[in-house]
PAPA-753322 format. One record per residue (C-alpha): residue number from 1; residue in one letter; x, y, z. Coordinates in steps of 0.05 Angstrom, whole numbers, plus 5000, padded with zeros to 4 digits. Each point is the difference from the previous one (the first is absolute). Layout:
BEGIN
NUM|a|X|Y|Z
...
***
This chain:
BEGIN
1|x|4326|5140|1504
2|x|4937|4975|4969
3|x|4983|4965|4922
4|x|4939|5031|4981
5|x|4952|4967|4965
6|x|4934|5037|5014
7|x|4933|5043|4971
8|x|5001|5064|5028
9|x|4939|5032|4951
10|x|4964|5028|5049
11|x|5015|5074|5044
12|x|5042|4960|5058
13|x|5050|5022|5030
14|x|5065|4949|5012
15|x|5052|5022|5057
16|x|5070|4970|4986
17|x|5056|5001|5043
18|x|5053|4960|4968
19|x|5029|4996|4931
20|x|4946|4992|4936
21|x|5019|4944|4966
22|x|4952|4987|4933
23|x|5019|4939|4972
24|x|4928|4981|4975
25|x|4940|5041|4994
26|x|4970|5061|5035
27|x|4937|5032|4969
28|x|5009|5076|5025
29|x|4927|5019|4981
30|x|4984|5068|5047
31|x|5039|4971|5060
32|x|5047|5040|5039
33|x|5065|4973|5032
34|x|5033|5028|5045
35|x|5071|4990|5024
36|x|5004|5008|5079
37|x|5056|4954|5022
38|x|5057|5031|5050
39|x|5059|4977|4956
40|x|5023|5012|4931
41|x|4947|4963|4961
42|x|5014|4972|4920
43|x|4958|5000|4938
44|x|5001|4954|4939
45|x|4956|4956|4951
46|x|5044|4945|4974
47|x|5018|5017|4927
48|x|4950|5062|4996
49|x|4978|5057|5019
50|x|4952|5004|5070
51|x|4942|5039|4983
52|x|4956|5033|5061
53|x|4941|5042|5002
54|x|5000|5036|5062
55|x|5066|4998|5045
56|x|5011|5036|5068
57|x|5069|5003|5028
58|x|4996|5002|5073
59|x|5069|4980|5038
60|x|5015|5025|5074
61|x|5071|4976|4980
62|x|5048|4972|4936
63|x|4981|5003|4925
64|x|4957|4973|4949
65|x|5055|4972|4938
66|x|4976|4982|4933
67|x|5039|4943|4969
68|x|4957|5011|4938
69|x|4958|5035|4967
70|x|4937|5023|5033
71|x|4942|5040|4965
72|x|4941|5034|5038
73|x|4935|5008|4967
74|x|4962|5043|5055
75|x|5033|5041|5056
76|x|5066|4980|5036
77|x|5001|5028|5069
78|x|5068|5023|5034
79|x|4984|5013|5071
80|x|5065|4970|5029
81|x|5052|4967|4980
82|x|5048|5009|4940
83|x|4988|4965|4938
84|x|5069|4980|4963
85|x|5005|4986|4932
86|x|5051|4991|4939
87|x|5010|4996|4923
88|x|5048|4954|4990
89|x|5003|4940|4978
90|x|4952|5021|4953
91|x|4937|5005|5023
92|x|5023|4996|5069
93|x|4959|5013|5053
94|x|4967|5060|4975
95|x|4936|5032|5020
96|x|4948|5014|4950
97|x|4942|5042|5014
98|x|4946|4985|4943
99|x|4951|5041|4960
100|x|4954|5023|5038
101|x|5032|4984|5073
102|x|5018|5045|5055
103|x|5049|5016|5054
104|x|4980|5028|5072
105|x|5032|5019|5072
106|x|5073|4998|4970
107|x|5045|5045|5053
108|x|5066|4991|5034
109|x|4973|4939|5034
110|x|4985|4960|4947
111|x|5024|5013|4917
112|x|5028|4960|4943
113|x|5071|4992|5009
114|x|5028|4993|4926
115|x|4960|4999|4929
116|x|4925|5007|4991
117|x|4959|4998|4940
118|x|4946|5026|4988
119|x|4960|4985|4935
120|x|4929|5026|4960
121|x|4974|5079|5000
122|x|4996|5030|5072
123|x|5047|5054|5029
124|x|5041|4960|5052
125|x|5041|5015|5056
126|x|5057|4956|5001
127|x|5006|4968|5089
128|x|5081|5007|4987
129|x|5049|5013|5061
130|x|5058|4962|5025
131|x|5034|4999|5065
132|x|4951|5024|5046
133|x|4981|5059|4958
134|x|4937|5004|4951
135|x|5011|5047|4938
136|x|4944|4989|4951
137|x|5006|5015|4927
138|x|4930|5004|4957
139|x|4979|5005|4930
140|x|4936|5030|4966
141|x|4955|4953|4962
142|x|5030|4963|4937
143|x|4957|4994|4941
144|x|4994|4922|4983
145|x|4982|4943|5045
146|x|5067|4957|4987
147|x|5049|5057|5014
148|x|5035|4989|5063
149|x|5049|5038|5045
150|x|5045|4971|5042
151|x|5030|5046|5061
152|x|5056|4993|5059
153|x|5031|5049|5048
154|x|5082|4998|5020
155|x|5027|5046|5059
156|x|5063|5015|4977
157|x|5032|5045|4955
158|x|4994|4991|4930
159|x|5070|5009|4984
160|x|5023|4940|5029
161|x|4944|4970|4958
162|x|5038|5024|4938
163|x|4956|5060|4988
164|x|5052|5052|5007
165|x|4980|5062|5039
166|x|5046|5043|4955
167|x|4963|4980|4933
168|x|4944|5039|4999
169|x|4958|5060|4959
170|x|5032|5070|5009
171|x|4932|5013|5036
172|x|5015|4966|5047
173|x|5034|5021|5066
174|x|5010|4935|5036
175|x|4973|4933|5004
176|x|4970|4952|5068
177|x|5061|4972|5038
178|x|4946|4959|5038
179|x|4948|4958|4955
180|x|4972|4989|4935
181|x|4951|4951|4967
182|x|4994|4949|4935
183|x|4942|5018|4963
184|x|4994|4956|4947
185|x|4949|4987|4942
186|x|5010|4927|5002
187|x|4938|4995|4947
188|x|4964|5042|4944
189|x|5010|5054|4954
190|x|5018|5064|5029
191|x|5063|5017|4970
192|x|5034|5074|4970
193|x|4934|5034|4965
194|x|4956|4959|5034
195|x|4995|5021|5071
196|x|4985|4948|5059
197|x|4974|5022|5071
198|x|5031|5054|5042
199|x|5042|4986|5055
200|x|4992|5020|5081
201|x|5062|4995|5051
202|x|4986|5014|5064
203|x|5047|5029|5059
204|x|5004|4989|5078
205|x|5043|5022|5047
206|x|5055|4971|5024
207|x|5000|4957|4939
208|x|5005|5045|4950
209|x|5054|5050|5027
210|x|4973|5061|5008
211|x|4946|5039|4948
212|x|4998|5076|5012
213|x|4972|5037|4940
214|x|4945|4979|4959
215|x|5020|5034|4935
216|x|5059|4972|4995
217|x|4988|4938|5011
218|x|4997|4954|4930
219|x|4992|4919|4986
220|x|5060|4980|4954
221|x|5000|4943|4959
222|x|5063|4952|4973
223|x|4993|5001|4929
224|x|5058|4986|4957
225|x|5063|5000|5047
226|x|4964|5071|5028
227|x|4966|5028|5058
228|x|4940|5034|4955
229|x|4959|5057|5035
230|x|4923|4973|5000
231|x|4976|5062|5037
232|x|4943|4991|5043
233|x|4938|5025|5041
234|x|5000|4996|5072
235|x|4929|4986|5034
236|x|4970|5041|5038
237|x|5003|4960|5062
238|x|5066|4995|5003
239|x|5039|5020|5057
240|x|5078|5008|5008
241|x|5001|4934|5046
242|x|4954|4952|4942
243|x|4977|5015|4947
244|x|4997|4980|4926
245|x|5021|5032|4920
246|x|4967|4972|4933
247|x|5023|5005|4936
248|x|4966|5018|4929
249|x|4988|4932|4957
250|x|5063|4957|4991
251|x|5026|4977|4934
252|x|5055|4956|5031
253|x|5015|4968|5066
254|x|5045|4987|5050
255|x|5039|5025|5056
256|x|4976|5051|5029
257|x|5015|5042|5073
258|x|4992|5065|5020
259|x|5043|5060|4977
260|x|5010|5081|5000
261|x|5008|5056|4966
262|x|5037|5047|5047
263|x|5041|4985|5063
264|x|4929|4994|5038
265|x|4979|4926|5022
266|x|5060|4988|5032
267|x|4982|4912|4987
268|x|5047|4995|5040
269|x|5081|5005|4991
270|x|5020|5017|4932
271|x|5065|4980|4978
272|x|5022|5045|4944
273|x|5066|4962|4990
274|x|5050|4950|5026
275|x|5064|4996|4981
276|x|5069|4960|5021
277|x|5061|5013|4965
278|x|5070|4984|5012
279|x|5060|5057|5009
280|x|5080|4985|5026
281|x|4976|4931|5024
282|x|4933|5034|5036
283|x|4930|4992|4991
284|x|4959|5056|4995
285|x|4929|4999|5024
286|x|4950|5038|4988
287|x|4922|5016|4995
288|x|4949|5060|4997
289|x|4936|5005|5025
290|x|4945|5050|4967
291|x|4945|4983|5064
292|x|5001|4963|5061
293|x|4941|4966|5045
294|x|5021|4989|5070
295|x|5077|4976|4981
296|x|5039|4978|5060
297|x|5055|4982|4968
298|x|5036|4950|4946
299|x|5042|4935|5008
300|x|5053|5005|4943
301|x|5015|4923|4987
302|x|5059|4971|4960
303|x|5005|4931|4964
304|x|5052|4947|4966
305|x|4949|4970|4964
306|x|4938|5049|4991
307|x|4963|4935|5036
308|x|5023|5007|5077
309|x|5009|5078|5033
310|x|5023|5031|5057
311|x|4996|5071|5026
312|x|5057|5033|5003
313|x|4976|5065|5024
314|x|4931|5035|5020
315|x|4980|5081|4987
316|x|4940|5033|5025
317|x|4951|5030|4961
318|x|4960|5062|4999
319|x|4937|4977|5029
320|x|4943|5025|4951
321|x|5023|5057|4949
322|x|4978|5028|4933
323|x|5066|5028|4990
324|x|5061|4962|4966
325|x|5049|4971|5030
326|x|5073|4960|4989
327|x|5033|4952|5038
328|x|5074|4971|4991
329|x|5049|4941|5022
330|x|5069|4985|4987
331|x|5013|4924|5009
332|x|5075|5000|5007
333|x|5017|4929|4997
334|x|4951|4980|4952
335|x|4998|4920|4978
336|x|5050|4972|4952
337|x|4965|4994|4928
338|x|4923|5014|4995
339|x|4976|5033|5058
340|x|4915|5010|5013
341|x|4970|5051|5038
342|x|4930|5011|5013
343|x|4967|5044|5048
344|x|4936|4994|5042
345|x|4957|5051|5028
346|x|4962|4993|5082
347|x|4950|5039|5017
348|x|4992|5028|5068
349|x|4942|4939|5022
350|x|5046|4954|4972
351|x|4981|4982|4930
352|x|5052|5002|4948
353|x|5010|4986|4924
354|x|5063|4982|4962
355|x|5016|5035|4940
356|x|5040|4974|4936
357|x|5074|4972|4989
358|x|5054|5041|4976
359|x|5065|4966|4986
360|x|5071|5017|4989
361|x|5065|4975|4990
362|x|5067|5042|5009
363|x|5037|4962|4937
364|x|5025|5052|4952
365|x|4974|4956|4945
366|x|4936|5030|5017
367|x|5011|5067|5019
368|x|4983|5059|4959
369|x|5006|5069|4990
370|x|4959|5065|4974
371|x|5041|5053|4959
372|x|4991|5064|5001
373|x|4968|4997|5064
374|x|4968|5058|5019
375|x|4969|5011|4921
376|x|4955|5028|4965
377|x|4969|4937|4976
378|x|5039|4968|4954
379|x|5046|4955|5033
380|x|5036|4930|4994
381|x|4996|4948|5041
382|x|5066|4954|5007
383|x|4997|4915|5021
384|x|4945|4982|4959
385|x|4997|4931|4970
386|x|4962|4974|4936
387|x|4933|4980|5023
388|x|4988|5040|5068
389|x|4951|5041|5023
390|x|5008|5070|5014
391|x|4949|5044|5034
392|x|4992|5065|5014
393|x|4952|5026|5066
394|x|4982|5068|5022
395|x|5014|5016|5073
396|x|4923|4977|5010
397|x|5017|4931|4969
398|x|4955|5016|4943
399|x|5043|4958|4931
400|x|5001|5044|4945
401|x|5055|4956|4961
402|x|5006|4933|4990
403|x|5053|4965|4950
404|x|5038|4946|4982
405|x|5082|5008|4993
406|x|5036|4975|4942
407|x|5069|5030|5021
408|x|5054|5011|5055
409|x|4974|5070|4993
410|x|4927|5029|4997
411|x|4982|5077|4977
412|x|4939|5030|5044
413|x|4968|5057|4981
414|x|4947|5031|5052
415|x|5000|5069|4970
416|x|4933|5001|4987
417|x|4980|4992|5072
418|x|5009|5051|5063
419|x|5073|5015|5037
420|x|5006|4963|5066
421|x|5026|4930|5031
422|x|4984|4933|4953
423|x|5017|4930|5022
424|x|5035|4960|4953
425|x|4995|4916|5012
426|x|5038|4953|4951
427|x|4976|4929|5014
428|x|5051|4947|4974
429|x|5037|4939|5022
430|x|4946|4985|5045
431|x|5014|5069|5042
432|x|4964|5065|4992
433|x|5047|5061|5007
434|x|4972|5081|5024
435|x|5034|5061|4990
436|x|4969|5075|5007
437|x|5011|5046|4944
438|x|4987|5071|5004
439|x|4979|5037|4941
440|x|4994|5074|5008
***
């Protein structure tokens, strides 16, 4: 650790190995520091924000961490090395790239591992990855000086985020199981009618799960509770391994991942639904898939407390497949009270991802029951309480009603939409119930 109290006006260069610790003056000027130290090495001015002009980060080993704010006025460097940053406490230790100032060299050996900002007028591509991986997101130029963007990349699946997969345009086929990115205006004026900078994700392989058709292949957006369809153009030098997709000029902000329209992009495993529901003192399992990406199999886990799981049994999968396909379990001694089951997915070079949490409980206070069942769309749905939440899915897991219940009994009427199997869900009492009705 060093205090720094020092002029650095002139084009020098300063090599630190240890921790930056400002608690006095530095005079950045047009020096360049870099960061070459073989252990995790911290940043912070006392009580401000550090500014830098030129900044190379060049680690054989560990991590740069900001434990405040940094800005960088002329070109930040990532050779090697991950740079980890964070928003909160407010500021945090966020990284700010100025008006004016540049980013070079970022890869999978060295990128910015949580938010960056970026402010003033330039097209920017955002150094974002996490966990080994570098995905980066850009945006076209912004029109005033003081507008700034601030950018960071997740590898998981959105819907464990609380953007829900299902909720999405009727355009839309299915939704990234695997990443997505904030994208946020955090300053300026763009805003509906007034139109801010496009937007570029980009894809790689592994990462991104499997990209296999071009035209199909869309950048959706979370706007109001919804996966929105922001279209697209691929660039030319794209390939199916890495690649990148841009949208028109945004009006609004924030997520975004990549989506399709058709079956196609396989991204990777797509759940259409998963359901648990409780029959002559047995839980029912079960889940569909529309595509698979190299699926080994799944690890069906069950839980007391929706905290602390255990498998109870595993099923193999169908490898990689563009075709749909179901899978079932019957848990025949299922937990007393509120059981949770959640399922996770392995691929064949071990990797695996863990889905959401269904619960149940085989109480008769909570069952319910769908009359007639088969229909023709007008049914009645028995068990409701005042104030739960029924929903209706199609067999894709696509909502197309969502309602509140005022009574012990709730009229449905699908008649306006095709014959075929519908999922009905009644959340209440803390426990969401599924049944299948038929309408033909």
């Amino acid at each position: 650790n060093a205090i720094l109290n020092m002029d650095a006006t002139s084009t020098s260069s300063l090599n630190v190995m240890g921790n930056w610790l400002n608690n006095g003056t530095f005079n950045k000027g047009l020096s360049t520091v870099i960061f070459n130290g073989t252990g995790t090495q911290t940043i912070q001015k006392v009580g401000g924000t550090e500014s830098f002009n030129n900044v190379n980060v060049n680690k054989t080993s560990g991590a740069v961490t900001l434990n405040g704010p940094v800005e960088v006025n002329g070109n930040l460097a990532l050779i090697s090395g991950t740079v980890n940053t964070s928003a909160s406490p407010t500021p945090g230790g966020l990284l700010i790239i100025n008006d004016g100032a540049t980013v070079s060299n970022a890869s999978s050996a060295s990128y910015v591992s949580g938010p960056v900002r970026k402010v003033g007028t330039q097209a920017f591509t955002f150094p974002v990855g996490k966990d080994g991986i570098y995905a980066p997101a850009g945006i076209s130029a912004p029109s005033n000086s003081t507008d700034h963007f601030t950018a960071e990349y997740f590898d998981t699946d959105p819907d464990l985020s609380g953007y829900s997969n299902a909720l999405r345009d009727a355009s839309i086929d299915h939704i990234s199981y695997c990443e997505y990115w904030i994208v946020d205006q955090t300053n300026g004026t763009s805003s509906p009618g007034s139109p801010g900078p496009a937007l570029t994700l980009s894809w790689g392989s592994p990462r991104s799960c499997g990209v296999n058709n071009f035209n199909d292949l869309i950048v959706a957006h979370w706007n109001s509770g919804t996966w929105r369809n922001e279209y697209g153009a691929v660039s030319v030098s794209s390939t199916f391994t890495t690649g990148d997709i841009t949208t028109a000029n945004l009006s609004s902000f924030s997520p975004f991942t990549l989506a399709s329209l058709s079956r196609a992009n396989p991204l990777p495993i797509e759940l259409t639904d998963f359901t648990a529901t409780c029959s002559n003192s047995k839980v029912y399992v079960n889940w569909n898939t529309a595509t698979e990406l190299n699926n080994q199999y799944y690890t069906l886990e069950r839980s007391g407390d929706g905290v602390h799981f255990e498998p109870i049994t595993y099923i193999n999968g169908h490898g990689t497949t563009l075709y749909a396909n179901h899978y079932s379990y019957i848990d025949e001694a299922p937990l007393s009270g509120i059981s949770y089951y959640r399922l996770k997915q392995t691929d064949f070079n071990g990797t695996s991802k863990t889905f959401r949490i269904e619960s149940v409980s085989c109480d008769k206070s909570n069952d319910i029951s769908i009359y007639p069942n088969p229909n023709k769309g007008s049914f009645v749905v028995n068990g409701t309480s005042a104030g739960a939440e029924l929903i209706v899915t199609d067999i894709v897991g696509k909502v197309i009603l969502q309602t509140i219940t005022t009574a012990e009994q709730t009229s449905v009427d699908l008649t306006k939409f095709s014959t075929g199997i519908y999922y009905i869900t009644v959340k209440q009492n803390g426990i969401n119930t599924t049944k299948k009705v038929a309408i033909n």
